[in-house]
N, C-alpha and C positions, 0 to 999 in steps of 0.2 A: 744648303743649310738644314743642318736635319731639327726637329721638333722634340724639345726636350720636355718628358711628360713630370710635371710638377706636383705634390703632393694637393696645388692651390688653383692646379688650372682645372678648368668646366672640365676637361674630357677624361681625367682625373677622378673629377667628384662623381659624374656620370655612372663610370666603371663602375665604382663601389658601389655605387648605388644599384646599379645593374647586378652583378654579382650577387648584393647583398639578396636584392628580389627572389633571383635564380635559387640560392641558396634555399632561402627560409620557403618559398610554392615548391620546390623539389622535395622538401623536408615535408611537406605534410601533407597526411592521411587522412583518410575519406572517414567522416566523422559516424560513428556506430551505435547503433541503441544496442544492446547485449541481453540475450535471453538463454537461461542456462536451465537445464533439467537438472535436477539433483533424486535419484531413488533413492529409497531406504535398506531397499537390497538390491545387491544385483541376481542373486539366485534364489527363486522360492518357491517353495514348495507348494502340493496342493491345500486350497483351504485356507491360505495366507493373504492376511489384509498388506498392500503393496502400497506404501504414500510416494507420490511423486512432488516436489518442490520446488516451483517455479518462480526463481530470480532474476533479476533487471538490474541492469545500469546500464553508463552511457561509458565512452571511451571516444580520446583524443577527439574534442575535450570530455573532462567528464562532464556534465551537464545537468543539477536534479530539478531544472525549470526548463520544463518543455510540453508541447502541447497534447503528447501523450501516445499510446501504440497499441493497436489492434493483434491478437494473435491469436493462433491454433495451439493445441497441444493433440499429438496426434496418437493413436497405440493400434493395438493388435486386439479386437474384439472378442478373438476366439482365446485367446490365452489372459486376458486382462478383462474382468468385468467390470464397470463403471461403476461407483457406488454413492461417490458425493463429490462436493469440492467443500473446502473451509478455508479457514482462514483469509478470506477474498479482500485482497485491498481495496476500503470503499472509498478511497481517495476519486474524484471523478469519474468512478466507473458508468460506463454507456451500455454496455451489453453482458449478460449473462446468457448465453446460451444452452439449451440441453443438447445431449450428443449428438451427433449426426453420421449416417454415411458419406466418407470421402470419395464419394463419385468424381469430385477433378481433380485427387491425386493434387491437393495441395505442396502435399512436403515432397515429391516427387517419389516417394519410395512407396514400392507395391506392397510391402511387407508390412505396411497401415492400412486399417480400413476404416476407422475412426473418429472421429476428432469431436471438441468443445472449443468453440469461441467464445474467447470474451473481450471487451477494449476498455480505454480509458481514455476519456475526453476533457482536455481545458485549454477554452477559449481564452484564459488566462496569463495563458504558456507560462505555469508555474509550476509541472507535474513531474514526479510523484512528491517532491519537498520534503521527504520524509527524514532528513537532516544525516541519514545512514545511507548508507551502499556496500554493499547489492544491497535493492530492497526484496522484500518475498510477498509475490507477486496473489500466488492463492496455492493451497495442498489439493491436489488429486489425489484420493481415496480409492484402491482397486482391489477385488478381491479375484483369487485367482480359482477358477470352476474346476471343477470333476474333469479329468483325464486331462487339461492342457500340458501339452509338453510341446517343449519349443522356446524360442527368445522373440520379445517383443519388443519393438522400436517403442520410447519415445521420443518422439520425434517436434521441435515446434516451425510454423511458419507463421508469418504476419500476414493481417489484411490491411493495416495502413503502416506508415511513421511518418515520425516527426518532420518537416520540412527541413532539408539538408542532412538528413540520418540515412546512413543505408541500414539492414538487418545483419547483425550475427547469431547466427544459435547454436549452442552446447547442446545435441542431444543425450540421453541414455537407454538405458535398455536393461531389459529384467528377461532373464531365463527363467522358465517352469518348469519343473520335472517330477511328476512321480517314483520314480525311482531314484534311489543313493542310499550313500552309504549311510546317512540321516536325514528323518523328514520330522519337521516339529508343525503338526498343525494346531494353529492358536486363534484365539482371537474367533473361532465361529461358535453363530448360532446354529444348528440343523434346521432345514426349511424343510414346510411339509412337501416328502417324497421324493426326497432331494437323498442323492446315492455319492458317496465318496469311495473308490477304492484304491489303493493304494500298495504297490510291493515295496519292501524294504531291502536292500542287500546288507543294511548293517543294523543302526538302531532305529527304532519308531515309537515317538510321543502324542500323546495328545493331551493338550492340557496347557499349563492350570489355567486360562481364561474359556476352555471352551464350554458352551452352556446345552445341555439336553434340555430340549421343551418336554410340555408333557407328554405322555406315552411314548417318547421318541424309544428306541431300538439301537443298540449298537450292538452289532455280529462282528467276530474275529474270527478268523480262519490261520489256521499257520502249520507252517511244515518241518519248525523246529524248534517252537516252545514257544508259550506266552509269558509274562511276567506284567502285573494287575499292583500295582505299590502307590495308589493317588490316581497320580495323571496316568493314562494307560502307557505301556510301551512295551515293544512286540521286538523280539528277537532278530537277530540276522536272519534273510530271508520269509523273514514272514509277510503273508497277504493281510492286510485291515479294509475292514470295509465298516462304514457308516452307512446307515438306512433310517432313517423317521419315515414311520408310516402310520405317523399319528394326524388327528382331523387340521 
């Protein structure tokens, strides 16, 4: 007598039931805090202020009550100078950190040697509640020094999350280059005794935000013409150098 399976019998409801389990713990993913790097450029020249912008959410679920997450933001010292942070979300924040050398190679990559901590703490587990997503997190301010060329990681890693959260992070990264076929440097003050030089292979600006202190010094040198119209700018192949060597 064989066993006729019923839409009403136990072994029946069992299955679906079973199935149903199977189904829906197969379907789901390991629940994410989300840390994104956003730059303002990805190529910049020398003497260019570089903002980096640091976003958050959560994913499957999204989640904006949580007890909060610790992280690095990691770069490249020699080609990225550190200048500020702003906009810093003061929603629970725990730690402000100043820069540090990455002696354990947090984000794993050699190509940092950097980084600032900062976290965000509620015992509350109602964080960041900012009613939006992505929220933004705080701006890294970097100015890029005399002679770097090359490409710098930014890079993030955590030092805590949230209970049942694993880590994702978006990094990016900013090339430096003194040379191209155009460099616009903006946005500087000259610091005293502080040397900029720079070759062009096409156009070169400097202006309209940048400020000479007093007595500061700007020498141009070029090998096939200058042109002085406002903001300075210097022909294809020409060399610019900046010098203050005022007190």
């Amino acid at each position: 007598m064989k066993y006729r399976e019923g839409k009403g019998s136990s072994w029946g409801q069992c299955r679906n039931i079973l199935v149903g389990f199977l189904l829906v713990t197969g379907a789901t993913e390991a629940a994410e805090q989300v840390v994104a790097v956003q730059s303002s450029t990805a190529n910049a020249s020398v003497g260019e202020i570089v903002q980096a912008t640091i976003t958050y959410d959560t994913a499957t679920p999204q989640d904006p009550t949580l007890t909060g997450i610790g992280l690095r933001l990691h770069w490249n010292s020699n080609l990225l100078e550190f200048q500020q942070l702003t906009n810093v979300l003061s929603t629970s924040l725990s730690a402000q950190n100043q820069p540090e050398a990455d002696i354990a190679n947090y984000d794993g990559d050699a190509n940092t040697d950097t980084f600032i901590h900062l976290a965000w703490a509620d015992i509350n587990n109602s964080w960041p509640n900012a009613g939006t997503s992505p929220v933004n997190l705080f701006i890294a301010e970097f100015l890029t020094p005399a002679g770097a060329v090359g490409s710098s990681p930014l890079n993030v890693s955590v030092s805590s999350t949230a209970a049942g959260y694993t880590f994702a992070g978006t990094p990016a990264a900013v090339a430096v280059d003194c040379t191209g076929s155009y460099i616009d440097i903006r946005a500087r003050t000259f610091q005293t005794g502080e040397n900029i030089s720079c070759t062009s292979t096409g156009s070169l600006s400097l202006g309209p935000y940048v400020e000479q202190q007093t007595n500061s010094n700007l020498q141009v040198t070029a090998n096939t013409g200058i042109t002085i119209t406002g903001p300075m700018s210097i022909k294809t192949g020409a060399t610019f150098a900046a010098i203050h060597g005022g007190p």
